[in-house]
N, C-alpha and C positions, 0 to 999 in steps of 0.2 A: 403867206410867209410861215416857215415851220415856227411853232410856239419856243422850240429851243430858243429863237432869235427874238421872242414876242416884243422883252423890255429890252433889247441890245442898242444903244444908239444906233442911229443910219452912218455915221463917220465911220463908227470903229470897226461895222460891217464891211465900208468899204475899203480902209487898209485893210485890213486881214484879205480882202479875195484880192487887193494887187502886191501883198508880200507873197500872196502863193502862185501868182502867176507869173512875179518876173524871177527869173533866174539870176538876173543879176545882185538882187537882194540878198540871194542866198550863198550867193558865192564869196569867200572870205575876201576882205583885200591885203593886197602885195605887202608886204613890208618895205618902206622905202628908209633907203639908207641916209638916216639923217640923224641929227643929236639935238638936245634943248638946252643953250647955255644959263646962265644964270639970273639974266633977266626975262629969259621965257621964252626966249623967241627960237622958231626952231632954223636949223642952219644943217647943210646938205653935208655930210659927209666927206674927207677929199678925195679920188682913187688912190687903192693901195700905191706903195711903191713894191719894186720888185727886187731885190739884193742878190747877188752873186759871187764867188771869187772866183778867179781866175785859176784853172788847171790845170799845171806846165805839163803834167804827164801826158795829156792828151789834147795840147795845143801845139800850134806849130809856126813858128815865123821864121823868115829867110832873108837872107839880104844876097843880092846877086849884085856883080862885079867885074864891069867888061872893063880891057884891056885896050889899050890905043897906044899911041907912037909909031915911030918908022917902020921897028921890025914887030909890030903888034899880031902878025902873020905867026910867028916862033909861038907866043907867050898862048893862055888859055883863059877865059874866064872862069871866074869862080863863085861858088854858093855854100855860101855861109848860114850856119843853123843856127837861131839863138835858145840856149838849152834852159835855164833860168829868168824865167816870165813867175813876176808875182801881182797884186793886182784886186780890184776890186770895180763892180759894175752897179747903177741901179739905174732901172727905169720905169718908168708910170705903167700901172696896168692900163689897156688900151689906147692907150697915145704915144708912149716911148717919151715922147720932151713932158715934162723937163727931164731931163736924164743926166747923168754924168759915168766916167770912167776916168779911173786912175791906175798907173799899169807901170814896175820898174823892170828892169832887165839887170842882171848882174853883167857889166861890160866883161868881163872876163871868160862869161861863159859860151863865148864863140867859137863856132869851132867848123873847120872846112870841109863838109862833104865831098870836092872829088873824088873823084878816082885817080888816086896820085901816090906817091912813095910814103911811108910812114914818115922817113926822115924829111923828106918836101913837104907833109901837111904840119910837121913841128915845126919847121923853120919858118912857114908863112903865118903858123897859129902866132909865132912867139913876134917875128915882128907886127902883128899887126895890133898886140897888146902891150907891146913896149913901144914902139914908135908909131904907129897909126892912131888908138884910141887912149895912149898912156892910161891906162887902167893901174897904173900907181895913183894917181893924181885923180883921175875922174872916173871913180870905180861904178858908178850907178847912170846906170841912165834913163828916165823921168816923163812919164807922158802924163799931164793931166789935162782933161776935156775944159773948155771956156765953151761950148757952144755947141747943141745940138740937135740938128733937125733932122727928120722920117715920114717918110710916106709910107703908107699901107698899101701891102700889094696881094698879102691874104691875112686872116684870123692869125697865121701865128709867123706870119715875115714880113720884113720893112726892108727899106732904103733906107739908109742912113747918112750923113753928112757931118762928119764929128770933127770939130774946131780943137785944137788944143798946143798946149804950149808943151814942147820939145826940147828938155833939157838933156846935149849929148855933148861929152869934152870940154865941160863947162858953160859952153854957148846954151842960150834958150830963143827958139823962136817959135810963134805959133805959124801952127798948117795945118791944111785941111787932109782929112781922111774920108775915104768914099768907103762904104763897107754894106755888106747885106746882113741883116739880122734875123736867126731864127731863136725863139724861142716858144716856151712852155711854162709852167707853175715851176720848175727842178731845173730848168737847164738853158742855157743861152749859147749860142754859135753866132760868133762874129768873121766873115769872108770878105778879104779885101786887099787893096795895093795903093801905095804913094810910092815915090820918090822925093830924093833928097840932094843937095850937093853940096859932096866934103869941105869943099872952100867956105860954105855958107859958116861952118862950127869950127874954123879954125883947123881944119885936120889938111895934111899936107899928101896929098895921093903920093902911095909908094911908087917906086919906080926902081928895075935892073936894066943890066947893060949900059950902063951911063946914060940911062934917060931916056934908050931908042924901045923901051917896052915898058911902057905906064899903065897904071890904072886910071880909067876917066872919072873922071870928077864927079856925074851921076851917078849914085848909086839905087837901083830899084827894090823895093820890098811887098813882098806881100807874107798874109799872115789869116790863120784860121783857128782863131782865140774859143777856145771851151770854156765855161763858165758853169760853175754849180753853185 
């Protein structure tokens, strides 16, 4: 044995040649995301949450609007823009649930994309906000999420299933929302469709020509929610 090591313990020879042989020793450990409360004991961190608000300039929701009765042949469907989306998101990094959305609409701010007469799209604008949604009386209309679950389908998209209560014309009930979800650290896209029927909120489908050219009672929407 070289004299260096003459008086060296045999122990403390042998840690020192197995700290230099395993690699593992040497290599630092991870930091684990965790905290120590007050009586000592250490407790795991929760995953972030993620916050968002809703972007009307660069979201888009539509309600579409078929036509029935005798002479439903004449009459045309229509698609309605809603212009005024305000709103707030959050959901768990890597899992989405628990999650919530909270999302209003200004009832007023509807407005008819055909292609139709300027005087035809005023006169369908103005009854459908005097006598269809009375937006005197029930100017906002309310979606907050009760419930919500997501599948992974990559690192930065989900399936989503969003429960929530629908308050429109005063009536509130809850429905389900199918949507796909992409997001990132900045930014959230939500893509999707339900339907709904006017009877369900009280709203009384318009109708011309005494009645032989109605709007049906289903109304369909879809919607591609931006979020920052």
């Amino acid at each position: 044995m070289n004299r260096n090591f003459k008086n060296v313990p045999v122990n403390l020879i042998a840690i020192a040649v197995c700290l230099t042989l395993s690699p593992v020793a040497l290599t630092p450990a991870r930091p684990i995301a965790s905290s120590i409360n007050s009586a000592g004991v250490i407790r795991m961190n929760a995953p972030d949450v993620r916050r968002y608000h809703i972007d009307a300039n660069q979201s888009t929701f539509m309600v579409h609007a078929f036509v029935g009765g005798f002479l439903s042949s004449f009459g045309h469907n229509h698609n309605i823009a809603v212009k005024n989306i305000s709103g707030e998101t959050e959901f768990t990094d890597g899992t989405v649930a628990p999650a919530s959305l909270h999302m209003k609409i200004e009832a007023n701010s509807l407005v008819v994309t055909d292609k139709i007469s300027d005087k035809d799209r005023q006169t369908i604008e103005q009854e459908m906000r005097d006598q269809v949604l009375e937006t005197g009386k029930y100017s906002e209309i309310i979606f907050n999420s009760t419930k919500i679950e997501a599948t992974k389908n990559s690192d930065t998209q989900y399936q989503a299933k969003i429960w929530g209560d629908l308050t429109l014309h005063g009536v509130t009930h809850n429905i389900p929302l199918n949507a796909q979800l992409t997001f990132d650290y900045k930014t959230l896209r939500a893509r999707g469709e339900f339907s709904l029927k006017m009877s369900d909120y009280g709203i009384k489908a318009p109708s011309v020509a005494g009645g032989t050219i109605t709007v049906k009672d289903t109304l369909k929407f879809n919607f591609n929610i931006f979020s920052q």
